[in-house]
VOVOLUM-472332 format. One record per residue: residue number from 1; residue in three letters; x negated, y negated, z negated of N, C-alpha, C in turn. Coordinates in steps of 0.05 Angstrom, whole numbers. Layout:
residues N
{pt NUM,ALA,{X,Y,Z},{X,Y,Z},{X,Y,Z}}
...
***
This chain:
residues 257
{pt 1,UNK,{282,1277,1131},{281,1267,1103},{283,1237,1102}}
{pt 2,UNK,{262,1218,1125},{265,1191,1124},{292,1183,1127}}
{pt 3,UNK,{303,1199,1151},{326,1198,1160},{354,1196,1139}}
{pt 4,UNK,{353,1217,1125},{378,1223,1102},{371,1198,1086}}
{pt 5,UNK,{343,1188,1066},{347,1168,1052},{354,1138,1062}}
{pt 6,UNK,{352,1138,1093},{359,1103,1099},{393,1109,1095}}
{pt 7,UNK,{410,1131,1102},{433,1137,1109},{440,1134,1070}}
{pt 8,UNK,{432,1154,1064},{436,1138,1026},{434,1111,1021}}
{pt 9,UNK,{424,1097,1041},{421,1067,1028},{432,1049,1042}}
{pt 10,UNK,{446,1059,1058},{460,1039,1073},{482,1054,1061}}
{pt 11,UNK,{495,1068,1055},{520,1088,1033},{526,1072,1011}}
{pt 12,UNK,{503,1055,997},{513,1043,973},{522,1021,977}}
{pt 13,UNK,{509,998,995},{526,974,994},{554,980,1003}}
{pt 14,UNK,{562,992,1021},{591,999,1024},{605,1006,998}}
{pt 15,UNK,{599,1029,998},{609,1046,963},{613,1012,944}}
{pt 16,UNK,{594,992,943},{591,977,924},{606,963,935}}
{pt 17,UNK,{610,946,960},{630,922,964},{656,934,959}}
{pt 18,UNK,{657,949,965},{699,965,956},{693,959,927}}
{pt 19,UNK,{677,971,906},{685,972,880},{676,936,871}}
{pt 20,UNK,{673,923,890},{657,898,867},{697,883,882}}
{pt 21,UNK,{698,884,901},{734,885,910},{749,895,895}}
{pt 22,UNK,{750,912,885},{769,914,876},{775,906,843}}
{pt 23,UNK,{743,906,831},{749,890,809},{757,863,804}}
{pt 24,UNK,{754,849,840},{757,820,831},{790,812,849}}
{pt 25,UNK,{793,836,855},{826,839,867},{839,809,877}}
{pt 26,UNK,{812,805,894},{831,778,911},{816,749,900}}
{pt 27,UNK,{803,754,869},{796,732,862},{789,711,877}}
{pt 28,UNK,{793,675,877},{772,661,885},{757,645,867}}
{pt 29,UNK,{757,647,840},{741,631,825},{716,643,823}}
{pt 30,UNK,{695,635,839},{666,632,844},{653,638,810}}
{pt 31,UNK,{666,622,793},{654,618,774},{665,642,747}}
{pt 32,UNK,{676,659,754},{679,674,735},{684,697,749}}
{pt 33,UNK,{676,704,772},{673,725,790},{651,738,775}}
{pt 34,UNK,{621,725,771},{601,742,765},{607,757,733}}
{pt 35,UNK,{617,741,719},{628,745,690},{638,771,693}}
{pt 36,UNK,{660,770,703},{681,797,705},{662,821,720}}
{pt 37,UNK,{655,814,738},{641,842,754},{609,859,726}}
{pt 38,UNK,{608,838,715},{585,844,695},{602,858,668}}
{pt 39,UNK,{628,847,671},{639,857,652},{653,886,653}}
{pt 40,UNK,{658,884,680},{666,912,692},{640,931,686}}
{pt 41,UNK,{613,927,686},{599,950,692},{595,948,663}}
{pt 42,UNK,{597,935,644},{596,939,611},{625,960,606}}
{pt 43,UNK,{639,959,615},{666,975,609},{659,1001,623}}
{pt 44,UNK,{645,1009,643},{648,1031,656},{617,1039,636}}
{pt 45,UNK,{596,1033,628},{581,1042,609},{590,1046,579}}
{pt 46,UNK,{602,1033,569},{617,1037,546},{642,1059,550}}
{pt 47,UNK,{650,1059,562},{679,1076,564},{669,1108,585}}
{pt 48,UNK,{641,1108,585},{624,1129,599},{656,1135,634}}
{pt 49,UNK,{656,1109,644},{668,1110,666},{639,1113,700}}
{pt 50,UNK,{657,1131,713},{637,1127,737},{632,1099,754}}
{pt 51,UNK,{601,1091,760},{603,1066,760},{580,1072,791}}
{pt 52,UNK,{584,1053,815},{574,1058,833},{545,1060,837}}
{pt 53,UNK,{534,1073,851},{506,1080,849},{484,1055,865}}
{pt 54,UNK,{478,1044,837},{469,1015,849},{463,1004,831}}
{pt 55,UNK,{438,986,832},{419,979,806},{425,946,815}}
{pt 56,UNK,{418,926,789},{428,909,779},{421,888,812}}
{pt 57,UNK,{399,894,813},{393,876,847},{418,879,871}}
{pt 58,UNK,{427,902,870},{449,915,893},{473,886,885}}
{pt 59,UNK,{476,905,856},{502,886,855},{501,847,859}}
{pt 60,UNK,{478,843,853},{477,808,850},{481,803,887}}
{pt 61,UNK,{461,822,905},{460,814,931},{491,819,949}}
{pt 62,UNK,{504,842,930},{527,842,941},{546,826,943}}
{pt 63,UNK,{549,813,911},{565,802,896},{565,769,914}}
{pt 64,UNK,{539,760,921},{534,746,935},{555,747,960}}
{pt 65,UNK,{556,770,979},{555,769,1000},{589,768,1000}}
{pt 66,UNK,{594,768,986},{627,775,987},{646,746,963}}
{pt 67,UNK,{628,738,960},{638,709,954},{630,685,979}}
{pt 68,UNK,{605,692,989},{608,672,1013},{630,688,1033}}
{pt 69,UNK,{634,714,1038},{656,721,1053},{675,708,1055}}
{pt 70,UNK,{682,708,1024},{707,697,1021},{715,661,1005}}
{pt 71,UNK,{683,651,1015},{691,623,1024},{690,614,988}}
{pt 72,UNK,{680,632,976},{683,626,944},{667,601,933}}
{pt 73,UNK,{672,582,919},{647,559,907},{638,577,878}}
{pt 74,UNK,{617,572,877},{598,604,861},{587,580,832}}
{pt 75,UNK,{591,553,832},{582,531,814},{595,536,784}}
{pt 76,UNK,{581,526,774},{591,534,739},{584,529,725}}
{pt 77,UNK,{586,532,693},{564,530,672},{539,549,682}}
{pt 78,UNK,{536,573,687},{517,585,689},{500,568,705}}
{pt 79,UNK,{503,550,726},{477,537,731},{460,510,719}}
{pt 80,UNK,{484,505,699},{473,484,678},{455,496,661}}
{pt 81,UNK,{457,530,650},{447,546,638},{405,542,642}}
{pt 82,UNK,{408,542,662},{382,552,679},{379,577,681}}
{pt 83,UNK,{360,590,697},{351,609,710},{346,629,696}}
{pt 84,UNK,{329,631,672},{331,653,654},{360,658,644}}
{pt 85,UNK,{376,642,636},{405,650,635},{420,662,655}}
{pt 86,UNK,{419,656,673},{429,664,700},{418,683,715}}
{pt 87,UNK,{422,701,699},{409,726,710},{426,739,725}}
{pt 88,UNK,{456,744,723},{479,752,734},{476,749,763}}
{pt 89,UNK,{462,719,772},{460,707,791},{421,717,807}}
{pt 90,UNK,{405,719,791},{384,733,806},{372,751,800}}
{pt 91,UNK,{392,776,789},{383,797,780},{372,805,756}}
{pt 92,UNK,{388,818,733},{368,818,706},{349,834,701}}
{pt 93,UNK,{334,834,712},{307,853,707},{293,820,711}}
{pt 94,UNK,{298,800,690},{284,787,683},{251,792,669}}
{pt 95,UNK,{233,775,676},{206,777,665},{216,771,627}}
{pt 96,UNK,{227,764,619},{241,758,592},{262,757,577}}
{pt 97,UNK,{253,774,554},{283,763,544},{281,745,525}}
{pt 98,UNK,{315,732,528},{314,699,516},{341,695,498}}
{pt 99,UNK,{347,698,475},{366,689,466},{374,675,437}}
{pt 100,UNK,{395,666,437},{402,644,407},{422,667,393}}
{pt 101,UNK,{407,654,373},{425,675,354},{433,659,316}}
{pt 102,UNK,{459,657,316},{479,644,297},{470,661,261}}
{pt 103,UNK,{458,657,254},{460,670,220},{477,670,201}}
{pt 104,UNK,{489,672,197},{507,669,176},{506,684,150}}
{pt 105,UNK,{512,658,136},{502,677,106},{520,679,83}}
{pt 106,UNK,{526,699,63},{548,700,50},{557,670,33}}
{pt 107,UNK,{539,660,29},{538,638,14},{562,611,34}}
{pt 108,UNK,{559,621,56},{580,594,74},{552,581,91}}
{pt 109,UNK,{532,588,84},{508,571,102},{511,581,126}}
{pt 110,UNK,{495,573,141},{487,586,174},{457,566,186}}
{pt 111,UNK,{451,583,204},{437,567,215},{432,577,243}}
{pt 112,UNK,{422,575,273},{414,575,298},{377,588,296}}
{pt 113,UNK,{376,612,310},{353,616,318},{350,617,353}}
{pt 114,UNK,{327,602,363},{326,606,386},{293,627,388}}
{pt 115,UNK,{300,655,400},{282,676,399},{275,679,430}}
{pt 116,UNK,{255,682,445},{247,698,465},{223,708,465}}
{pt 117,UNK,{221,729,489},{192,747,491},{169,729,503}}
{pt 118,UNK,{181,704,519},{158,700,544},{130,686,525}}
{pt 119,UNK,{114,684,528},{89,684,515},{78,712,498}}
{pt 120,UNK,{98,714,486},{84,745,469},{89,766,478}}
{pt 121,UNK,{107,774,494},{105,802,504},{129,819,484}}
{pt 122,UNK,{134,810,467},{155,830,442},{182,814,445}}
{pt 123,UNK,{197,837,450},{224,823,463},{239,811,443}}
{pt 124,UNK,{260,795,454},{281,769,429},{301,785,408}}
{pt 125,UNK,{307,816,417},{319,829,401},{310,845,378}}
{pt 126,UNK,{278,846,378},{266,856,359},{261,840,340}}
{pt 127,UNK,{246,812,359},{244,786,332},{274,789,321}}
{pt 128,UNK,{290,786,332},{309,778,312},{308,798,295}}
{pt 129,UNK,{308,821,292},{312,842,274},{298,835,256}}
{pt 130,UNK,{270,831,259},{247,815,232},{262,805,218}}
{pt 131,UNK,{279,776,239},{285,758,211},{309,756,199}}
{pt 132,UNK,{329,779,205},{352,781,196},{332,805,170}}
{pt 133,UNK,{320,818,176},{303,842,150},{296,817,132}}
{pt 134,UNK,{291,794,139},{276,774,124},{297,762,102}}
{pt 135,UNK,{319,761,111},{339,748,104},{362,761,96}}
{pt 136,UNK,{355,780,62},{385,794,51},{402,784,50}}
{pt 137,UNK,{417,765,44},{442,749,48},{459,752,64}}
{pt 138,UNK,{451,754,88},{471,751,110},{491,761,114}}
{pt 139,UNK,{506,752,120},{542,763,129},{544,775,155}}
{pt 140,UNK,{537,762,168},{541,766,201},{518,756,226}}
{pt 141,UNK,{525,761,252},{500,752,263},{507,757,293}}
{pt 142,UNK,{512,731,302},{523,733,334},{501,722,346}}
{pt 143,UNK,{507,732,375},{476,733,395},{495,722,420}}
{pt 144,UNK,{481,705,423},{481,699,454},{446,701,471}}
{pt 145,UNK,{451,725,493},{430,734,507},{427,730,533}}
{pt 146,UNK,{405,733,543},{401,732,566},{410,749,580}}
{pt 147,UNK,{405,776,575},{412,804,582},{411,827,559}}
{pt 148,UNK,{430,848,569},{435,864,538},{416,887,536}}
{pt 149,UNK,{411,883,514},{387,900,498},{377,934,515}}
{pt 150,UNK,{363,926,516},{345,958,524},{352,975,506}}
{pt 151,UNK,{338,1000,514},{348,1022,497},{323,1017,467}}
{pt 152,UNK,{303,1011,472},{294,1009,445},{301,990,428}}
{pt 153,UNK,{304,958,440},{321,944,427},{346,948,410}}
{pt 154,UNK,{366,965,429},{389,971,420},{382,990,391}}
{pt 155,UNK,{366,1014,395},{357,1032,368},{341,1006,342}}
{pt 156,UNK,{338,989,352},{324,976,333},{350,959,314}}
{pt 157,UNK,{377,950,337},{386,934,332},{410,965,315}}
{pt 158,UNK,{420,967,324},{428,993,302},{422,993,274}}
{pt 159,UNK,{402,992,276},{386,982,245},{406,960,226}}
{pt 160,UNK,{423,942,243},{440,925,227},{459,925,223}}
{pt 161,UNK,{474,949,239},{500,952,233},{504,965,207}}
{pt 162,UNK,{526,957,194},{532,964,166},{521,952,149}}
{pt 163,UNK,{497,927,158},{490,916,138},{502,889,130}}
{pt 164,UNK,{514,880,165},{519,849,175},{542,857,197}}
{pt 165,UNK,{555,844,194},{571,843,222},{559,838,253}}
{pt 166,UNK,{546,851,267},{531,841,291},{554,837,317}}
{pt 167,UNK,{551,817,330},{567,811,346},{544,799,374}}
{pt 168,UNK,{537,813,401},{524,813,419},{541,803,440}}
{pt 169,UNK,{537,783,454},{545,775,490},{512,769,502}}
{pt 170,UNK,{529,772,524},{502,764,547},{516,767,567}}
{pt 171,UNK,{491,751,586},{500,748,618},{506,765,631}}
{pt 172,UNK,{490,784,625},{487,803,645},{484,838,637}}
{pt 173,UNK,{480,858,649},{474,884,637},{447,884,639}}
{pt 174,UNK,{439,898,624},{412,902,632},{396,934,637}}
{pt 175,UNK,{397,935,669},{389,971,673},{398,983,665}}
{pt 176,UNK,{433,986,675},{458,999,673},{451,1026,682}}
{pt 177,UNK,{437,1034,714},{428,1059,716},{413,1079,713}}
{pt 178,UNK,{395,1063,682},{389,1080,681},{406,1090,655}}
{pt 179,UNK,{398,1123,648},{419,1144,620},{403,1125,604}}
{pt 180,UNK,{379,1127,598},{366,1122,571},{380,1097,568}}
{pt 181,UNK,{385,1070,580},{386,1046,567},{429,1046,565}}
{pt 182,UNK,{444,1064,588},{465,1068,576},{472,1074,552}}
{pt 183,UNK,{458,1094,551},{461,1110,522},{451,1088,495}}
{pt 184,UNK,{434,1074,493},{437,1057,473},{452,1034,470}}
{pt 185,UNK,{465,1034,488},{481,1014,490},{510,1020,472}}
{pt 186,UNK,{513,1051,484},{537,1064,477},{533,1067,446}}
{pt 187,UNK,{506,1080,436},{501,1092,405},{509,1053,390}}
{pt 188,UNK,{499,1039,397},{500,1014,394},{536,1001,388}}
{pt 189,UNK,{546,1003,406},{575,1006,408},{586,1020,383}}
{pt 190,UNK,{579,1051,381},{586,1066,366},{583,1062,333}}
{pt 191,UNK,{560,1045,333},{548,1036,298},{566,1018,297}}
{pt 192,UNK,{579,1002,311},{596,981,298},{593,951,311}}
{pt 193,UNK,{567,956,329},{565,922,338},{588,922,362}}
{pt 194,UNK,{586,891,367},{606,884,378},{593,872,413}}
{pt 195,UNK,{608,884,427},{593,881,458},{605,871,473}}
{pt 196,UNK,{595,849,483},{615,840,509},{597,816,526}}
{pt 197,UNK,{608,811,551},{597,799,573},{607,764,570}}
{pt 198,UNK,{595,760,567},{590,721,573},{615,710,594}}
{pt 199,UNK,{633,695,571},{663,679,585},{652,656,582}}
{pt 200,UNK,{668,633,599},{657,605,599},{654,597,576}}
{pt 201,UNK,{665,604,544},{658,592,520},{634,591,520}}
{pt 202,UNK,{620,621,528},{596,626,518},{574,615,529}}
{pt 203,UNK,{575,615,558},{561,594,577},{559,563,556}}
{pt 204,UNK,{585,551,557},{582,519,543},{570,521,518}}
{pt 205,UNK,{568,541,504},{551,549,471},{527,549,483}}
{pt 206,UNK,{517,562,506},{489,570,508},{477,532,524}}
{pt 207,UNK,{495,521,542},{485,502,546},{485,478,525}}
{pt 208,UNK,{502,478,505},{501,463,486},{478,468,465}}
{pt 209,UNK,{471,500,457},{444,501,437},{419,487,456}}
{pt 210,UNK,{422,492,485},{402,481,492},{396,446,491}}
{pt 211,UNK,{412,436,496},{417,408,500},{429,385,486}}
{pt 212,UNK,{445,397,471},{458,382,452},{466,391,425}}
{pt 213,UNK,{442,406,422},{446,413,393},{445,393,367}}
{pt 214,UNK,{422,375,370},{418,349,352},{431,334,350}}
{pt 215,UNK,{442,326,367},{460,310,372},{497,313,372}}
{pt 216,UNK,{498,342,367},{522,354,371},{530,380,357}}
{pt 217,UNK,{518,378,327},{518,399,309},{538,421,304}}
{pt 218,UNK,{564,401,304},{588,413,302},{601,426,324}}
{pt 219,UNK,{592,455,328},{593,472,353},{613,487,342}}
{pt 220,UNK,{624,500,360},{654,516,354},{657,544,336}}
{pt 221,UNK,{629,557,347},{616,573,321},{621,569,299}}
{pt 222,UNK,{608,552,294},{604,530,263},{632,526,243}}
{pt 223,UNK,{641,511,267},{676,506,261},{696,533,255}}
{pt 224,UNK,{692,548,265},{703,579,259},{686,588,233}}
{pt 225,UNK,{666,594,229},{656,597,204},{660,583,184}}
{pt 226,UNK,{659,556,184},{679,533,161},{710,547,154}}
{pt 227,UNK,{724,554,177},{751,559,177},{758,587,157}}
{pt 228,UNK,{737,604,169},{737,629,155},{714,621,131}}
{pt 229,UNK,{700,617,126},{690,604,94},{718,597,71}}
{pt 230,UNK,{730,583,88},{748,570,64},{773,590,58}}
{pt 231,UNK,{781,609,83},{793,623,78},{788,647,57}}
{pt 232,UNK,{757,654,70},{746,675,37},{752,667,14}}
{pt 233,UNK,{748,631,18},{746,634,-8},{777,620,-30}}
{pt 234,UNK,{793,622,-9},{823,621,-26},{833,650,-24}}
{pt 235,UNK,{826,667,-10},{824,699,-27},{825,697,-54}}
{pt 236,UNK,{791,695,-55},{775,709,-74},{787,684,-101}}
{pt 237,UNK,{794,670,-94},{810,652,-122},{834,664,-118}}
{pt 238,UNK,{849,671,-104},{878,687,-109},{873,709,-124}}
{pt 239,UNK,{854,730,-118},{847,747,-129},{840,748,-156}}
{pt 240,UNK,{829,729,-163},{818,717,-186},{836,712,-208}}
{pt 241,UNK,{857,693,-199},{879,688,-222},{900,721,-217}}
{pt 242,UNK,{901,731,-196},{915,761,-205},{897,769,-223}}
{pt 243,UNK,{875,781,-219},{858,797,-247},{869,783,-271}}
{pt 244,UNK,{865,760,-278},{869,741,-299},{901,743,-311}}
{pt 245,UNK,{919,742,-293},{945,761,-299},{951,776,-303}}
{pt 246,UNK,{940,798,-297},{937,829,-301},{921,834,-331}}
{pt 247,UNK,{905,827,-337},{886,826,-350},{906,812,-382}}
{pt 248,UNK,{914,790,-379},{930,767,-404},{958,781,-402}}
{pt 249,UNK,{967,807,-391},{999,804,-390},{1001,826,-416}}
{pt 250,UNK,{980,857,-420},{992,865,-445},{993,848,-464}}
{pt 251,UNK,{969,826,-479},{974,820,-502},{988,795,-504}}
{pt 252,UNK,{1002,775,-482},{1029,770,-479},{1038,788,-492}}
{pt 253,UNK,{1051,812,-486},{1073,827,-487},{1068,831,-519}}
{pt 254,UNK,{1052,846,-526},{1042,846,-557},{1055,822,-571}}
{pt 255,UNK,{1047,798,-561},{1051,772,-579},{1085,771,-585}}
{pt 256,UNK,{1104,781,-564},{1124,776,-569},{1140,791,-590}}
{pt 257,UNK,{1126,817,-579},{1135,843,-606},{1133,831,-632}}
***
């Protein structure tokens, strides 16, 4: 019995270095190696694909071992991030979760929340749920995370779809093997939010809310929401003088009779 389980566990790092190879098919950029491989196991949970039998620790020690193999420089935004961000890098079964999250409100406002669990114990995806409940207005609501939502999180965060546009990234997966936290990930998916793994934009967003937010307001976020603000709202005035034409054209027509 001792016997068969060391033989299982020496089975997975193999099983795992072929598949973490072949997702990165030769890659050498160090720095978006971990991105993609995180992104790969979000696609094989979302797309209910078979994904190697190996919990989030396997893959970081692997992922490791096959970028020094291959002589990779592993430096990036993620280490400007710090350590709670960089979970990709030491496994996300982080003691916390930590993330910023963008508000946006129909009105053209917005504003930056920075939410985490560490002191209280109640994770960053629930607070936020409070204060988006707090806040009827809202349009939309993008997250940059530490790691992606648990399965109760995710049922909580469900709660917003159809109300707001929710749009979720993060570093990392969070306890891919186990069903329960797949599965909310997937029902999550399925309501409408929007899921995906942390590209260098998102890294320079997360190091910029941390560091240069006061000083550097005008974040790219921001600038896309201005862009689409003004576009609503030369719609909703196009729209506006159509009704108004539609509306003035029978008694025109009257007037001429």
């Amino acid at each position: 019995m001792v016997l068969r389980r060391q033989l299982q566990l020496r089975a997975v790092p193999m099983e795992l270095r072929q598949w973490i190879r072949g997702v990165l098919d030769g890659a050498k950029d160090g720095r978006a190696a971990w991105d993609a491989v995180w992104a790969a196991v979000l696609d094989g949970v979302l797309c209910r694909r078979e994904l190697p039998d190996a919990t989030a620790f396997d893959i970081q020690r692997e992922l490791h071992t096959f970028l020094k193999d291959n002589n990779t420089v592993e430096e990036g935004q993620q280490e400007a991030a710090g350590d709670a961000w960089c979970t990709n890098r030491g496994g996300p079964a982080e003691a916390w979760s930590e993330l910023w999250a963008r508000l946006a409100a129909r009105d053209g406002t917005s504003e930056w929340l920075h939410l985490s669990s560490r002191g209280c114990g109640r994770h960053a995806e629930l607070q936020l749920v409070d204060a988006v409940n707090a806040r009827p207005q809202l349009r939309s609501v993008t997250v940059l995370a530490n790691v992606s939502p648990c399965c109760e999180c995710s049922a909580a965060l469900r709660q917003l779809c159809g109300r707001v546009r929710l749009s979720l990234r993060f570093a990392a997966v969070f306890a891919h093997h186990g069903d329960n936290h797949r599965a909310g990930l997937q029902q999550l998916a399925a309501a409408g939010a929007e899921l995906a793994v942390f590209g260098p934009r998102d890294w320079a967003l997360v190091v910029h809310r941390q560091v240069a937010d006061r000083r550097h307001p005008e974040d790219e976020l921001a600038k896309e929401a201005r862009t689409e603000d003004a576009a609503s709202r030369k719609r909703a005035a196009s729209e506006d003088v159509q009704s108004q034409e539609a509306a003035t054209a029978p008694s025109a027509k009257r007037a001429r009779v």
